[in-house]
C-alpha positions in Angstrom: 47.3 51.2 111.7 44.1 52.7 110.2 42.5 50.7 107.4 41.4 53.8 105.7 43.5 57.2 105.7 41.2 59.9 107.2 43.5 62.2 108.3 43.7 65.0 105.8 47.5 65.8 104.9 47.2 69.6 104.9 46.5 69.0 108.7 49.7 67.0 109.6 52.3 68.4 111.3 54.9 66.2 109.9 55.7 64.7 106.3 53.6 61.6 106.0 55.0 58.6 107.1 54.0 56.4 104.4 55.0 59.2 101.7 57.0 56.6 99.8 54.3 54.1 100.1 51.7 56.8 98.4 54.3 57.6 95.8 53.9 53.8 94.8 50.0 53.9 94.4 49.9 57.3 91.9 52.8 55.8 90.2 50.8 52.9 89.5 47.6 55.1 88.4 50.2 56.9 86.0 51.2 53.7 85.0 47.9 52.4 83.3 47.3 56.1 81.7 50.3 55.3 79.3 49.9 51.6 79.0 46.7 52.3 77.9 48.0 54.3 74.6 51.5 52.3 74.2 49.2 48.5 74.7 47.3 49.8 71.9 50.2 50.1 69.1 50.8 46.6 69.0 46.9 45.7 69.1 46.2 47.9 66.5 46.8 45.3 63.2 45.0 42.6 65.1 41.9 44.7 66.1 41.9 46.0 62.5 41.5 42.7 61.0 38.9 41.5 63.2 36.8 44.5 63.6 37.4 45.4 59.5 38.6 49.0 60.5 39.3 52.0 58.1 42.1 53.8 58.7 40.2 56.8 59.7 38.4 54.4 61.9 42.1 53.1 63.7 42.8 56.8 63.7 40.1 57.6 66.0 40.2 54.5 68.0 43.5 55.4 69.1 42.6 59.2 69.1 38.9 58.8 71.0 41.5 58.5 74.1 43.1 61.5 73.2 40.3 64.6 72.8 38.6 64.4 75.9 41.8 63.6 77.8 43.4 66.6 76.6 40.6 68.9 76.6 39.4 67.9 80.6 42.2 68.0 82.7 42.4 71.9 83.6 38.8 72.0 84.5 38.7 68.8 86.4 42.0 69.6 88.4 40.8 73.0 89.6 37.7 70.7 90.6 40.1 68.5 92.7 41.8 71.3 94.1 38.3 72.4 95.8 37.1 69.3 96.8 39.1 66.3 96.9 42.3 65.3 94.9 42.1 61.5 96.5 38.7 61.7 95.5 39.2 62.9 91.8 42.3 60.2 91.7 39.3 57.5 92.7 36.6 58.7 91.0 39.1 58.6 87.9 40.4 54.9 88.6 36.7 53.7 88.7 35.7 55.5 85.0 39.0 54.2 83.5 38.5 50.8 84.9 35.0 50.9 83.7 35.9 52.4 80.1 38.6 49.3 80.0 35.8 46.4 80.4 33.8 48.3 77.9 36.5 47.8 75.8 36.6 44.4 76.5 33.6 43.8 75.4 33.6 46.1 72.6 32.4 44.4 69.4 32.2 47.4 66.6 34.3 50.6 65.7 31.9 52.8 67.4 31.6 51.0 70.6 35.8 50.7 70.8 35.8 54.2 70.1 33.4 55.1 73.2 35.2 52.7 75.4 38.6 54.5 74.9 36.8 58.2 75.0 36.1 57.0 78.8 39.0 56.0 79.3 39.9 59.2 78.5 37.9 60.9 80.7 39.1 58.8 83.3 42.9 59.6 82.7 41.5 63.2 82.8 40.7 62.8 86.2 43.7 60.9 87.3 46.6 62.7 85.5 46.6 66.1 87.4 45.4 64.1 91.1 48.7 62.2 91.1 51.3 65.1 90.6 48.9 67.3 92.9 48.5 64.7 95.7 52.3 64.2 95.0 53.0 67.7 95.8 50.7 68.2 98.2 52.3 64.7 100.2 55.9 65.7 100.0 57.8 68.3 101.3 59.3 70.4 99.4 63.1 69.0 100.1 61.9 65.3 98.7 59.4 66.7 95.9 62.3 66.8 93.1 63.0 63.0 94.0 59.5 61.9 94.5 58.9 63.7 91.1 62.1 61.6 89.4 60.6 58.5 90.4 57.1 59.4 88.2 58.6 60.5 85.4 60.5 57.4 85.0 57.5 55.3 85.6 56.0 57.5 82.7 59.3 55.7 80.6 58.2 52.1 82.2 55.2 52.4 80.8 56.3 53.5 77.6 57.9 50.1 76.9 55.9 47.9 79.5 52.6 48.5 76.9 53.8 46.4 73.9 55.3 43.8 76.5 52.7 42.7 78.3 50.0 43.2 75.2 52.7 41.2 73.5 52.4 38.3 75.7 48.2 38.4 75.8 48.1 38.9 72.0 50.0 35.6 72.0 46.9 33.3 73.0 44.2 35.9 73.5 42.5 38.4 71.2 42.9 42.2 70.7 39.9 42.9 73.5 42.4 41.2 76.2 44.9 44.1 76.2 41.9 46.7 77.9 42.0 44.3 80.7 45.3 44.9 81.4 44.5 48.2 83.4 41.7 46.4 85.5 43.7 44.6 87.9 46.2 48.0 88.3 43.3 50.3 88.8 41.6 47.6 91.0 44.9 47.5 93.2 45.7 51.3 92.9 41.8 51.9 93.9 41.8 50.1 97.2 45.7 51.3 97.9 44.5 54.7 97.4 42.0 54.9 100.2 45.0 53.1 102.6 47.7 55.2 101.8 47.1 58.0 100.4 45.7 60.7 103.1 43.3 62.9 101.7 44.3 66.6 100.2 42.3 69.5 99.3 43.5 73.1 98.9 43.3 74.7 102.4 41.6 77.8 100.8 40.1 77.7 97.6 37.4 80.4 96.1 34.7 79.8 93.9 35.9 78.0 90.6 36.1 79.9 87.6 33.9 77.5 85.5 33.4 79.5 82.4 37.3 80.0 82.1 37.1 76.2 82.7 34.7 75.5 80.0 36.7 77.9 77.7 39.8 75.7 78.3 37.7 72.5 77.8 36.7 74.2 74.3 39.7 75.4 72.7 42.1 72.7 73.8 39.5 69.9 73.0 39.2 72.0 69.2 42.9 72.2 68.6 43.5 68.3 69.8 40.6 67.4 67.1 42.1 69.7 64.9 45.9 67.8 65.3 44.5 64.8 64.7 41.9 65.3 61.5 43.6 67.8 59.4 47.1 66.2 58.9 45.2 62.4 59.0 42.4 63.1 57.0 42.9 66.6 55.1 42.1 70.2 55.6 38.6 70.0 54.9 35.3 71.6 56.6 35.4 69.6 60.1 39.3 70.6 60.0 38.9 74.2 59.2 35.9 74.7 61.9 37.9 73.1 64.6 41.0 75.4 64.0 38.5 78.2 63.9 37.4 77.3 67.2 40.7 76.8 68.8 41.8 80.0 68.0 38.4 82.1 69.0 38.3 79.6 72.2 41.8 80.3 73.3 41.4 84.3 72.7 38.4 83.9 74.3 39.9 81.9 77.6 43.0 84.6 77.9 40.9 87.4 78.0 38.4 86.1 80.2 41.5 84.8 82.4 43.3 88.3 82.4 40.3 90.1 83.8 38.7 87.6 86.3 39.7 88.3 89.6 40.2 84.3 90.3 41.3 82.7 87.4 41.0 78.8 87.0 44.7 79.5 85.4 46.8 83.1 85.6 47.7 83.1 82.0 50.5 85.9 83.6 52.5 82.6 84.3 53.5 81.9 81.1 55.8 85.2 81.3 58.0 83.6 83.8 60.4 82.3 81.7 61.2 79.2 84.0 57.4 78.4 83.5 57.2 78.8 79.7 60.3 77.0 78.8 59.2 74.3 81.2 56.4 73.8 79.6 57.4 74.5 76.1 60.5 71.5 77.0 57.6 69.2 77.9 55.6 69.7 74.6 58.7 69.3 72.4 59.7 66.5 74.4 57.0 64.4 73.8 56.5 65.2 70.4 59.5 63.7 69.3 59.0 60.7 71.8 55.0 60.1 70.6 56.3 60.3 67.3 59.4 58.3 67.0 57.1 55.4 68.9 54.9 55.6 66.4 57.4 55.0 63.6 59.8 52.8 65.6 56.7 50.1 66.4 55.7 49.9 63.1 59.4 49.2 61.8 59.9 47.1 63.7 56.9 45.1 63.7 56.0 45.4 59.6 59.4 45.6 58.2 62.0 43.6 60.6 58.9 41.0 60.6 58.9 40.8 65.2 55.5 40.3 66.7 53.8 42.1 69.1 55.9 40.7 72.2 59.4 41.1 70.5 58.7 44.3 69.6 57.7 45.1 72.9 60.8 43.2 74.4 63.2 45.3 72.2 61.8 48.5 73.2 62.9 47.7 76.8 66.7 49.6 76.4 64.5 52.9 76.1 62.6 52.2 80.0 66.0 51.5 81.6 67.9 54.4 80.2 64.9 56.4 81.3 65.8 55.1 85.2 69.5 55.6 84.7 69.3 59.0 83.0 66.3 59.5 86.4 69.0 59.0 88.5 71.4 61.4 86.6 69.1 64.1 86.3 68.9 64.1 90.7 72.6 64.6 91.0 73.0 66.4 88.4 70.0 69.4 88.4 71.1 70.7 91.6 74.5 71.0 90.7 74.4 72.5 87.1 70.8 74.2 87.5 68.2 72.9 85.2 69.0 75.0 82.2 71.9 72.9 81.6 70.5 69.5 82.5 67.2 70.0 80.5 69.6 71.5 77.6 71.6 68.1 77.9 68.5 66.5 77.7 67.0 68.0 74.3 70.8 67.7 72.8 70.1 64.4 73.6 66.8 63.8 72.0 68.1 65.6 68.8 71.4 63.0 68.6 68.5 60.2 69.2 66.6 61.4 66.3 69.3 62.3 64.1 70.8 58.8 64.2 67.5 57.5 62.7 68.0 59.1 59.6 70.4 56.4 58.8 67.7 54.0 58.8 67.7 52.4 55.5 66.5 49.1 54.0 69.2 46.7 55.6 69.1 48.3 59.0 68.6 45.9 61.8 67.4 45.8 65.2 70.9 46.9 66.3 70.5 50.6 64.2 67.7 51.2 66.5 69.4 50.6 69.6 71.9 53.2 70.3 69.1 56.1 69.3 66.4 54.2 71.9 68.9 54.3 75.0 69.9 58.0 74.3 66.1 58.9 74.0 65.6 57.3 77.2 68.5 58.8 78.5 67.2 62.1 77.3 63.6 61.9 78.7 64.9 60.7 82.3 67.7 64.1 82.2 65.0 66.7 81.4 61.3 66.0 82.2 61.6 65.8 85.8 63.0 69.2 86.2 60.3 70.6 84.3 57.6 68.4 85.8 59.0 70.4 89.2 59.5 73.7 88.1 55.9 73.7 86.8 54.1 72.3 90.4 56.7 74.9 91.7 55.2 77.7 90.2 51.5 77.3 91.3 50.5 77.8 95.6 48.9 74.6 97.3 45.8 75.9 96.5 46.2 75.1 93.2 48.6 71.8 92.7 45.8 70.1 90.3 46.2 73.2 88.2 49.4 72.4 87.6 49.5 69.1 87.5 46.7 69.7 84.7 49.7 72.4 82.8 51.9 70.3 82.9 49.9 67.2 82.1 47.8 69.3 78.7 51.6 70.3 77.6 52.6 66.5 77.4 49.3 65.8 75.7 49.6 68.5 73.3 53.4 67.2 72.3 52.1 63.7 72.2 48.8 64.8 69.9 51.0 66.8 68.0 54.3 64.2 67.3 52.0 61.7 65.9 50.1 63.8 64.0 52.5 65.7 62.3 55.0 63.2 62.2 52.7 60.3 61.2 51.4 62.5 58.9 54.9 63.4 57.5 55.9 59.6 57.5 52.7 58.2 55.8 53.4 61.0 52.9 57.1 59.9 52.8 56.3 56.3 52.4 53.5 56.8 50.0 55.5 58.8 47.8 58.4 56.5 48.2 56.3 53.4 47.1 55.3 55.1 44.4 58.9 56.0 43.1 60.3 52.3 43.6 57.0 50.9 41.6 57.3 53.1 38.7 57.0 51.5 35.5 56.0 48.1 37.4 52.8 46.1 36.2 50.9 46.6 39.6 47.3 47.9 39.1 46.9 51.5 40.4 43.9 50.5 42.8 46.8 47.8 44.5 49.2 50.3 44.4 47.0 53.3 46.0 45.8 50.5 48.5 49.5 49.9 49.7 50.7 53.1 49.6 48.0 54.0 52.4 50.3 52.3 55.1 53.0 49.6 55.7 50.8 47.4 56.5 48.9 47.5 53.7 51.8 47.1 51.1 53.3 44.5 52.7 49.3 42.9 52.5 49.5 43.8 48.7 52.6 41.6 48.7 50.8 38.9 50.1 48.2 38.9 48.0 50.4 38.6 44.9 52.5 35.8 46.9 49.1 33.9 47.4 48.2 34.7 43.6 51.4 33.1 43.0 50.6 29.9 44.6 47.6 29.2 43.3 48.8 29.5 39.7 51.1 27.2 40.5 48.3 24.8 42.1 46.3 25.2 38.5 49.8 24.3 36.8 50.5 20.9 38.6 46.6 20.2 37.1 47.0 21.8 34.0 45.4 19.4 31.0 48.5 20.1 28.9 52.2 20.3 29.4 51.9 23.4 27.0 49.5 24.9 29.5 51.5 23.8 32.3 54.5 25.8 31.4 52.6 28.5 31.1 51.0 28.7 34.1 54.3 28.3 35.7 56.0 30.8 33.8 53.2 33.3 35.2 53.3 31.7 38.7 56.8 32.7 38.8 56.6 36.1 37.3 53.8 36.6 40.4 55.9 35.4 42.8 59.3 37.7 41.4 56.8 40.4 41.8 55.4 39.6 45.6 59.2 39.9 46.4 59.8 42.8 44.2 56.5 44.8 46.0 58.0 43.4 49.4 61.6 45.1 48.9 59.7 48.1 47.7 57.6 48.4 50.7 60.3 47.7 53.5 62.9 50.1 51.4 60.1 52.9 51.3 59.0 52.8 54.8 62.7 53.0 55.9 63.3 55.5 53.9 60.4 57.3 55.0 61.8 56.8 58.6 64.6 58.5 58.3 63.2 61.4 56.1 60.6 61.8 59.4 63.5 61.7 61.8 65.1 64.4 60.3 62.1 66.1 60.4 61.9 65.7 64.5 65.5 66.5 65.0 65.3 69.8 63.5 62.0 70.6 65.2 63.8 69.2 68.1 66.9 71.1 67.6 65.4 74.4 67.0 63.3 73.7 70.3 66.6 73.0 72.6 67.7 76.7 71.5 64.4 78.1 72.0 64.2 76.5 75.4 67.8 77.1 76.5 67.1 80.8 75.3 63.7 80.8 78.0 65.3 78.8 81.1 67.0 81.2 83.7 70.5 80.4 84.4 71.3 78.4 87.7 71.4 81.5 90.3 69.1 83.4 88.4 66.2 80.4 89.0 67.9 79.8 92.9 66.7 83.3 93.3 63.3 83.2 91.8 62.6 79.8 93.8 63.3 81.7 96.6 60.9 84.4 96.3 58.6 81.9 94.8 58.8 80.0 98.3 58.6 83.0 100.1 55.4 84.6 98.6 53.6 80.3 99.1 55.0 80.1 102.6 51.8 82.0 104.4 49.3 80.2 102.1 50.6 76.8 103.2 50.8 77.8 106.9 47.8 78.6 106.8 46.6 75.9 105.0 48.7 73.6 107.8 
């Protein structure tokens, strides 16, 4: 057996041996591309208080990850396509590895925020070379399978995030959690060159690098504008990115439409297999990035479990994305994918809509029967997707898709937490402020916790330790007169630290369920869009067909 694969896979005249083996080591690359966001969640309060973060500062901490992630991948998987998808896949495990010890070491707002905008560049490079070596390693009779077994890895790492940053955060700091990609990307590096052969499109013309930089432009825009108009207000920097996004993307379809090799044939999205796909991917993950967002902060600020419980509890959601997997490869090519995708949405709407029962004495056990249905509803639809999407682009351009599909998940994800987390922080602010009326709190305590959870339930705190010291100064009061007055006062703090805390955990759950609402109409009114899109069963046997037929002389050739 050869310590290094040479032998390019376009030249074999098999399937791969080692296939399954391969599958293993992009898995793992996908792995640390989510972990990487979902780690972060549970970090976030302890980075916070160390570092002395704003809240736009946390914002862009988390979202420095997200721009150039989102705004790279079409350019850079064109670029793999040409000249080596193993090598982008490497190249990308060596800059995301690298960002991650820069994180480590990290020591300010600015430099945490550099260290996860390489990261992000590295996931840009790693995303679209996993599902393109993936398609380009497996034959078309196993790709469907080969394509389950990603997306649920995608739902691992959902929940396997907050587990294992859980555990470090236990007797380690906030900068332990970027190491926990090192040793993956370490292993997946050295696996990479061992078993995964070497790919390239067989034939590829010159890349279309202004329609790439167009892409780069208007995506990176509208991800900046997602994140800083609904987070920090519609303001000049909002307004020019939207402006952007919208002359950028005009821009990139006209320049797309009339070049005669196109980094990405815009006529794609008129396939209505294609568009739905995608349009099931970014609604998808929208109501997933969203309901994360809210569900970790529940259940980590109001039901009081730290980073590893919370972590532990969100577990049901990774093993109903496996079972739901497994469900999706019997049942897609039985029922077609219309149906199992619409199963899926239905799904993720029932998921959402149970949330809105959320309310102040909701336990643990409310949030259990939404989780498994959302995991059963991610495994069910995003793997028929993920394969009509790398269906619809020839070998020569499998990064290209990958990248589609891969912007359409990041543009969900972007857009969930943004709009939602937007939606939820307004909830819970004007909540707070309804449930304090007429209260003795000072306005700047009650504008500081009505800028998160987190911060009302510090408020709280702050009256609680108010509280005890009055009652320190009592037990020395010179007088008994005195005494009972500071005792009177000490209690009248303390009534109102538990007053402020009810107020807090009441608003934010009330705030849940108003945002879950929210999501499950948006998701609602995207299962009928979608189902309205996606082909009926023999209608998309046909058009695979045809789709196979027209690829079948590129990929000889490219044999």
């Amino acid at each position: 057996m050869r310590l290094v694969m040479t032998e390019p896979v376009e030249k074999m005249e098999r399937p791969y041996a080692r296939r399954w083996w391969a599958l293993l080591v992009l898995c793992l690359s996908l792995l640390i591309i989510v972990m990487a966001n979902t780690a972060l969640t549970v970090a976030a309060p302890d980075m916070t208080k160390d570092l002395g973060l704003s809240s736009a500062d946390l914002q862009w901490v988390i979202d420095g990850y997200t721009v150039p992630y989102a705004a790279l991948m079409l350019l850079l998987g064109a670029i793999g396509d040409k000249y080596s998808r193993r090598g982008a896949l490497v190249l990308g495990l060596l800059v995301f590895g690298g960002g991650a010890v820069f994180g480590y070491l990290a020591d300010s707002a600015a430099t945490v925020i550099a260290a996860r905008a390489v990261m992000g560049v590295g996931a840009a490079l790693i995303m679209p070379a996993t599902l393109s070596l993936l398609a380009a390693t497996f034959p078309r009779a196993e790709r469907a399978k080969a394509i389950t077994l990603w997306t649920a890895t995608a739902g691992l790492a959902i929940a396997a995030g907050p587990v294992v940053a859980g555990a470090l955060l236990r007797d380690h700091g906030w900068s332990s959690t970027f190491l926990i990609n090192v040793p993956i990307a370490a292993v997946a590096l050295v696996a990479a060159f061992v078993l995964v052969p070497p790919s390239k499109a067989g034939h590829h013309d010159r890349i279309d690098y202004v329609g790439g930089l167009l892409s780069v432009l208007w995506t990176g825009a509208l991800v900046y504008m997602i994140i800083q108009g609904p987070h920090f207000g519609w303001g000049a920097k909002a307004v020019t990115a939207a402006v952007i996004a919208g002359a950028g993307l005009v821009a990139f379809v006209l320049w797309e439409l009339r070049h005669p090799r196109p980094i990405l044939d815009v006529r794609r999205f008129a396939n209505r297999r294609f568009a739905g796909s995608n349009l099931a991917v970014a609604l998808f993950f929208l109501a997933v990035f969203g309901a994360f967002y809210f569900l970790t902060q529940h259940l980590q600020f109001v039901l009081g479990y730290d980073a590893l419980q919370t972590g532990v509890r969100m577990l049901p959601l990774a093993g109903a994305v496996f079972v739901g997997s497994a469900l999706t490869g019997w049942l897609t090519p039985r029922v077609g994918m219309k149906w199992t995708v619409g199963a899926g949405m239905v799904l993720g709407t029932v998921a959402l809509a149970l949330l809105t029962r959320v309310d102040a004495g909701s336990t643990y056990g409310d949030f259990l029967a939404p989780l498994i249905i959302l995991g059963l509803a991610i495994g069910l639809a995003l793997s028929p997707c993920t394969d009509a999407i790398m269906g619809a682009f020839p070998e020569s351009e499998l990064g290209v898709g990958g990248a589609v599909n891969d912007t359409s998940l990041e543009l969900g994800g972007s857009l969930g937490i943004a709009i939602l987390g937007s939606l939820l922080a307004t909830s819970y602010g004007n909540h707070l402020g309804d449930a304090t009326a007429g209260s003795k709190l000072p306005p700047s305590a009650l504008d500081t916790a009505q800028d998160s959870v987190g911060a009302g339930y510090a408020v709280a705190q702050g009256i609680a330790d108010k509280a005890h010291q009055v009652a320190a100064q009592a037990a020395h009061a010179s007088s008994p007169q005195q005494a009972a007055q500071l005792k009177q006062q000490a209690g009248e703090l303390a009534a109102g630290a538990r007053q402020m805390a009810d107020a807090v955990g009441s608003s934010f759950s009330d705030a849940v369920a108003h945002t879950s609402l929210v999501g499950a109409v948006v998701l609602g009114v995207g299962t009928v869009l979608v189902a309205l899109l996606l082909p009926g069963h023999s209608t998309a046997a046909r058009a695979a067909q045809v789709t196979e037929a027209e690829k079948e002389p590129a990929d000889t050739s490219a044999r």
